[in-house]
N, C-alpha and C positions, 0 to 999 in steps of 0.2 A: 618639547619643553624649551622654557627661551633658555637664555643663559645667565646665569646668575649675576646680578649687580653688584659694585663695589664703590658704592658714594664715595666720595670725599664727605666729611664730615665737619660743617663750619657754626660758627656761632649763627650766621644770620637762618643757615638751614635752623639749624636750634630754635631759633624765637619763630620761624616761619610756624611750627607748630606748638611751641607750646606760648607762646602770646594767644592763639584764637581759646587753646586748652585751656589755659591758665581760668582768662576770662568766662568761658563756660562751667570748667568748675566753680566758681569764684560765686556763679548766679546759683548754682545746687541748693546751696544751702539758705536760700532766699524765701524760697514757699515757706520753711521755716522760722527766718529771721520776720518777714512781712507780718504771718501770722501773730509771730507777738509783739511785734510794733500795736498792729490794730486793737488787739485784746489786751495791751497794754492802754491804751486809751481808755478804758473803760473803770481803770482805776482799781478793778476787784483783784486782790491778792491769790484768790483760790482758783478764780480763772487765767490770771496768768499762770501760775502754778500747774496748770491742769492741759494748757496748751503747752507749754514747754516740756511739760511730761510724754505727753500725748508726741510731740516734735523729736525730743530724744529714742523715744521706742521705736518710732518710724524710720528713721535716720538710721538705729542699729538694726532694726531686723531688715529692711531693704539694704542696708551693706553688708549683712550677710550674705547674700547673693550677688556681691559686686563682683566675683568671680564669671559673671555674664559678659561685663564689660572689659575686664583684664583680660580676660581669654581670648576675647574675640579680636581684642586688640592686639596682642601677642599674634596671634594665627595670623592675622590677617598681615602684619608687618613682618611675619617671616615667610606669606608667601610672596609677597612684592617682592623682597632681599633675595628668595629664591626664584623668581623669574614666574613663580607659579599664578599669574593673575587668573587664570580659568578659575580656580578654587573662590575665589571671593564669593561670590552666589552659595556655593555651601556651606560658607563660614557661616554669613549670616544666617540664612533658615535655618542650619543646628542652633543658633543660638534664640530665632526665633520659636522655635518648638520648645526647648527648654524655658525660656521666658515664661510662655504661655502656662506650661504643663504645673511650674511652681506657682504661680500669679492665681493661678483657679484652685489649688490646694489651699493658699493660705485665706483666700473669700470660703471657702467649705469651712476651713478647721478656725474660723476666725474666735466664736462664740468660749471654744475650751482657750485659743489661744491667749486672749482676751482677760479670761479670768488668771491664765497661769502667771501670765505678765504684767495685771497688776495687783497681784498678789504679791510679787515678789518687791516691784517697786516703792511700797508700804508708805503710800501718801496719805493727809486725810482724807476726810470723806467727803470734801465738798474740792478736792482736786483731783482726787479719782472718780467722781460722777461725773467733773467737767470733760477730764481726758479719757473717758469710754464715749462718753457722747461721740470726740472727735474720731475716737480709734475707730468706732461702728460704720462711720462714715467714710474715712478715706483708705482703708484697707481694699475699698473697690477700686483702687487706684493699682494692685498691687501688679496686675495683666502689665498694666501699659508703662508703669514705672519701668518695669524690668527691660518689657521691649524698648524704651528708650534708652537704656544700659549698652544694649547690643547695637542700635544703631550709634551711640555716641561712639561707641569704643571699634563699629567697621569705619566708618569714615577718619577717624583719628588713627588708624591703622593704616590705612589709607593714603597718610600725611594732606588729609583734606579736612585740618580743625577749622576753617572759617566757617564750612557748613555746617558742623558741629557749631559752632558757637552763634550762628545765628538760630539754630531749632534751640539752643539753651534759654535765647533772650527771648525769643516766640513765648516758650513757654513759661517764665517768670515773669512777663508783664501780662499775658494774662491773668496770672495767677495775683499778682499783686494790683489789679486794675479789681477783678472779679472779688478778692478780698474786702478792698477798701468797700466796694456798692456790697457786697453781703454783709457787711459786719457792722460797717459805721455808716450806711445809710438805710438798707433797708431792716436793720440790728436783728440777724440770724442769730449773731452769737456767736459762741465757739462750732457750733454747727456749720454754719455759712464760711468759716476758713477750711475746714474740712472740703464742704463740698469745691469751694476754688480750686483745692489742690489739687482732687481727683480731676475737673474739669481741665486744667494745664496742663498734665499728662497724655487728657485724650487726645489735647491738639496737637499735643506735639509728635504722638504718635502718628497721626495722620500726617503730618507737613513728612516728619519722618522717610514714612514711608513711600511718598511722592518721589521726593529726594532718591532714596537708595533703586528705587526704577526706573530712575533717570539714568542713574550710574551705571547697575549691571546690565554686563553686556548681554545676558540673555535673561533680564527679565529675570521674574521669581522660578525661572523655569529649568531647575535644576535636575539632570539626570540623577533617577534613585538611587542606582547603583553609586554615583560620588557624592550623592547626600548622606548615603548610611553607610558608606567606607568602615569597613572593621576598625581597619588600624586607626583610621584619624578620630572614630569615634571611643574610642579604646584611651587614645590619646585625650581628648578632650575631657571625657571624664574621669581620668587620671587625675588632669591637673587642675580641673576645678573641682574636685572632691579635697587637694591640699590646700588650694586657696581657702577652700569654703573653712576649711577647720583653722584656718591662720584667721580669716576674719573672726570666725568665733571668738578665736580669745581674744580678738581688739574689742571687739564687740563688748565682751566681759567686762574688762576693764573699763567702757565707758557706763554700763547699764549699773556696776559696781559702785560706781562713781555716783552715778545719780540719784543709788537709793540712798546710800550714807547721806547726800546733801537734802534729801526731802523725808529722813527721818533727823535731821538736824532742826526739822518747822518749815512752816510755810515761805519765809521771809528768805531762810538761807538759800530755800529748794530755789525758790524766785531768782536769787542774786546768783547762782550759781550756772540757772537756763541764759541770763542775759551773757555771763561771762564766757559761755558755752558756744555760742552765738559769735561771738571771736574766734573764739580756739576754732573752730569750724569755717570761719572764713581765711584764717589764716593757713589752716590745714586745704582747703578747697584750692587758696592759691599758689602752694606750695606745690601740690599736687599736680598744676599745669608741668611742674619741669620733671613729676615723674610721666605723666603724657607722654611727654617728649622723647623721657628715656625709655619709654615702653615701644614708641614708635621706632626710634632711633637703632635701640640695641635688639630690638627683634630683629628690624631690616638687615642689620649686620651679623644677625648668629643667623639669619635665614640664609645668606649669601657668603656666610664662615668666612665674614673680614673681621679677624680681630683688632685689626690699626682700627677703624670704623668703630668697634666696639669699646676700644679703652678709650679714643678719641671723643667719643660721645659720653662716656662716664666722666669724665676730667667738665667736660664744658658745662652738664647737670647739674653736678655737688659744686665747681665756681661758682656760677651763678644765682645758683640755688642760696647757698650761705648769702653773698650778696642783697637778695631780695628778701632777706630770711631778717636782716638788718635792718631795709627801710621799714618791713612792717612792726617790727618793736618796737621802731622810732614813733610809729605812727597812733601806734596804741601807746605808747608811755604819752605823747602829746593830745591827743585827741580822745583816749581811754575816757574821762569824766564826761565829756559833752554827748558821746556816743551813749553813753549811761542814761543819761540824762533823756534821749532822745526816744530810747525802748521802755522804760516805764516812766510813769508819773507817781510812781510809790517812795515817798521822803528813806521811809526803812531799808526798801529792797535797792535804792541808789546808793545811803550810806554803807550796807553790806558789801556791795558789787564793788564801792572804789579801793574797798581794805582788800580784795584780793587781787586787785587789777595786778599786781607787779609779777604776779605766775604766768599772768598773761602777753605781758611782755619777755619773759622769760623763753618762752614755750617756742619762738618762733626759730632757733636757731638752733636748737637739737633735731628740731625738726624736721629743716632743711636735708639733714643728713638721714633723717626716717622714712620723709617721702623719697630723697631720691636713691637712697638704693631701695625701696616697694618698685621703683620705675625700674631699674636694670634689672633686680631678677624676677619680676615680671615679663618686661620684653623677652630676657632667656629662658621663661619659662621654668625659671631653679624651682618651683613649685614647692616640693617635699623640704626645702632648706628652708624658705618661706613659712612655711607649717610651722618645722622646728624650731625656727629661733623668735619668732613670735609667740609659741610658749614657755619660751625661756622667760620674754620681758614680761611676759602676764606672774612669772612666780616672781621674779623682781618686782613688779608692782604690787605685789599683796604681801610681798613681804617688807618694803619700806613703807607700806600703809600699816602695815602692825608693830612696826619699828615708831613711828610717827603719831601712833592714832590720837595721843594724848594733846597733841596740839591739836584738836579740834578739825573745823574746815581746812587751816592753814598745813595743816598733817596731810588730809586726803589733797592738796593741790601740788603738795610738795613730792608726792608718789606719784602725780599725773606725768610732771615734768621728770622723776628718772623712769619713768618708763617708756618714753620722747629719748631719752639718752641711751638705753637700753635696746632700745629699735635700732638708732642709726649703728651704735657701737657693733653688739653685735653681726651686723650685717657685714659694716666696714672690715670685720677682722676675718670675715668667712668668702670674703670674697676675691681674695688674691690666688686660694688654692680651685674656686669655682670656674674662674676665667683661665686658668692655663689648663684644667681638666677638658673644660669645653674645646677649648683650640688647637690642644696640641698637635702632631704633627699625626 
């Protein structure tokens, strides 16, 4: 075994990976955003409606299993900080097996899943036939979404986000190249954004996995015995069985969120997916600096430097608040024209700009929600994870029933303290976390 590393810890390290991270989450939420640009051109309120539904259920039920990409990210950056690079080849296949094993479950169980989920979402009937339509169709994405999870999150483990961030943009301008000729030229419809999305996927799987055989040193060719390690697999699905239930309740809160706004009418559900459509790119770039501290503070609880480890939390959350700034700015200046640009509906623009100011809000609680998701990820605090994400799920339902009387303006104002609720709780549980993990 080598001997364990002890980086120094600098800014420029810092942006070396979450600049490529940043930018690849940044493109995530794009196959999304794209979609309802294009089906926003088409001027009908029920298919935009129906693609932003169809958009938000995909978004949450694939991050429900983002514990593919955190895990692997984690492992993989505490075995570099422990010296341990043999293991890399098994990180990934554990998480390609798991990928696979879920990704074929939810194409089986698609048909009850389908009915349970938009049942509960309670749109009408002419934007829950649009958004089955698309659900029917890109849930076949669900295999390769996920295996692109595990290869984002080995190579960002890795501290190798550039390649990350180009298999990101591979697969987004497909996706948005194949959109525009599906939809607004050869007019599939809401079908033909579907079928782009699963198509982006496939290729990125493939580049993908070119990519990580290039990398491991022995090939996919892992001995069984360190592929099916008791302990490591014992481990592994430990801690993604508490991420997978912390996702849940974020999960909750955003699906909670969606049905309130599309049992509010067509117009609000509309004005709500455009503003959604923000909060998600702001959350996606936010999320580059918990990359960072996933990469950063795994490599340092792998290799038990805690200077490394608080040095890397401190440069995160600076930064992070920092950028958490420009993007408020950016949406307080540029929020109208941006509106303007995802639908051509007079109604659902007027809606979209009365709530724009949550959205400017949103970015700097934030800061402080993604980046501790980044540090106790990296440490893998997994079960603390769990817990105080259902702490912020009873605080948001319980300032949405504090609120409800206000309308939309009630459910937006519960979106952002539960953005407060994330970071806060995290920040105050993480003084006693960091000296249990390090002490002597």
């Amino acid at each position: 075994m080598h001997a364990p590393v002890h980086p120094k810890v600098t800014t420029r390290q810092m942006f070396a990976i979450a600049g490529p991270a940043m930018v690849a989450n940044l493109t995530t939420p794009l196959i999304g955003v794209v979609s309802t640009i294009a089906i926003g051109r088409l001027n009908d309120a029920a298919l935009l409606g129906g693609v932003a539904m169809a958009s938000v259920i995909f978004d949450c039920l694939f991050w429900l299993f983002a514990f593919l990409r955190i895990s692997t990210l984690a492992f993989t950056a505490q075995a570099m900080g422990a010296g341990e690079t043999h293991d890399y080849g098994a990180i990934l296949m554990r998480g390609f097996i798991v990928a696979g094993l879920i990704g074929v479950a939810l194409i089986v169980l698609q048909l009850p899943l389908a009915a349970a989920l938009f049942s509960l979402m309670g749109g009408s009937e002419g934007v829950t036939h649009a958004a089955r339509t698309y659900f029917m169709i890109r849930i076949w994405s669900a295999p390769l979404a996920f295996a692109n999870y595990v290869i984002l999150g080995w190579l960002v483990g890795q501290a190798r986000a550039n390649r990350a961030l180009l298999l990101q943009i591979a697969i987004n301008l497909i996706n948005m190249i194949a959109t525009v000729l599906l939809v607004l030229v050869y007019h599939t419809g809401i079908a033909g954004a579907a079928i782009a999305a699963v198509l982006s996927e496939a290729v990125g799987v493939g580049l993908g996995v070119l990519v990580c055989r290039q990398l491991a040193k022995d090939g996919f060719a892992v001995p069984r015995a360190r592929l099916f390690d008791r302990d490591k697999l014992m481990r592994m699905l430990s801690v993604n069985r508490d991420i997978m239930v912390r996702t849940a309740a974020l999960i909750t809160v955003f699906l909670f969120f969606t049905a309130k706004g599309a049992r509010a009418g067509d117009v609000t559900l509309a004005a709500n997916s455009v503003l959604n459509n923000f909060l998600l790119v702001s959350a996606f770039f936010l999320d580059g600096f918990a990359n960072a501290a996933q990469q950063l503070c795994g490599r340092a609880y792998g290799a038990r430097d805690a200077r490394g480890f608080a040095d890397s939390t401190r440069l995160v959350l600076t930064w992070g608040i920092g950028f958490a700034l420009v993007v408020a700015a950016l949406f307080a200046f540029a929020g109208p024209a941006l509106i303007d640009l995802m639908t051509t509906s007079d109604a659902v623009r007027r809606a979209a700009r009365d709530f724009l100011v949550f959205i400017v809000i949103a970015p700097l609680p934030g800061a402080f929600a993604f980046g501790f998701d980044g540090i106790y990820g990296g440490a893998t605090w997994a079960r603390e994870m769990r817990n105080l994400m259902l702490a912020s799920l009873a605080i948001f339902l319980i300032a949405w029933w504090v609120l409800s009387g206000f309308g939309n303006a009630g459910l937006w104002s519960a979106m952002i303290a539960f953005y407060v609720a994330r970071g806060g709780l995290q920040g105050a549980r993480y003084p006693a976390l960091y000296r249990a993990s390090f002490k002597s």
